[in-house]
N, C-alpha and C positions, 0 to 999 in steps of 0.2 A: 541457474534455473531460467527455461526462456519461456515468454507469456506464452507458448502454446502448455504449458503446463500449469496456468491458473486457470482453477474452475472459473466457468461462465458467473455461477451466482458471483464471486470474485469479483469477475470483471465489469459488472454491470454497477458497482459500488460509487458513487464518486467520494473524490474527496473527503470529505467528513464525515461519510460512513465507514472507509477504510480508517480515518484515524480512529473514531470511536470503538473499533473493533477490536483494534489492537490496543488499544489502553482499556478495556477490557479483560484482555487473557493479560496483558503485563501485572493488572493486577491482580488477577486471580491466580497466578503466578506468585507473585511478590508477598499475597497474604497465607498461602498455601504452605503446609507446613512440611509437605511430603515430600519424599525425594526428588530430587529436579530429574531424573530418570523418567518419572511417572507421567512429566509433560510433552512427552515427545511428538505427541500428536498436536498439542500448542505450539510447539515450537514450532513445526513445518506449517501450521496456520500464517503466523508471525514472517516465516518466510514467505509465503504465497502473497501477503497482503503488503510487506514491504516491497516486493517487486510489481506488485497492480500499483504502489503509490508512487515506485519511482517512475513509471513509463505513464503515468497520470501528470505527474512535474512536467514531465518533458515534452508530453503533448502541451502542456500548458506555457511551455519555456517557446515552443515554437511558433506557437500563435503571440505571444508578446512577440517576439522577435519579427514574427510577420508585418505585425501592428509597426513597428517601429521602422521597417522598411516603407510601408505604405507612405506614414507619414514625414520620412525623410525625403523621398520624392515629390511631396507636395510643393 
C-alpha cells in the first residue's frame, strides 16, 4: 500500500490519533463476537492507519536524525 492510497482524513491524524484509532477497531474487533470475515472493512482501516503510522515514525526518525547531525557539528 503507498501513502497515495490513504485517505486525506488519514493523513492529517497525527500520532495519537492514529494510535487511538486503531486500538479502537482492535477492540471492537477483539470484543465482537461475529465472524472475522464480517470485519473486512476494519481490517483495511487497520491497514490504511498502520501505514499513515509508519511514514509518521519515519518522518519523525528523520528529524531526530537531523537533530543529531546538527548538533554533532556543533
Amino acid at each position: 500500500m503507498t501513502s497515495k492510497n490513504i485517505p486525506a482524513d488519514i493523513k492529517s491524524k497525527s500520532i495519537k490519533e492514529t494510535k487511538e484509532e486503531i486500538n479502537k477497531i482492535l477492540e471492537k474487533i477483539e470484543k465482537d463476537d461475529t465472524n472475522l470475515e464480517s470485519h473486512t472493512s476494519d481490517y483495511d482501516m487497520l491497514l490504511k492507519l498502520n501505514k499513515h503510522m509508519d511514514e509518521l515514525f519515519k518522518k519523525k526518525l528523520k528529524e531526530i536524525n537531523s537533530l543529531d547531525k546538527k548538533n554533532v557539528k556543533k
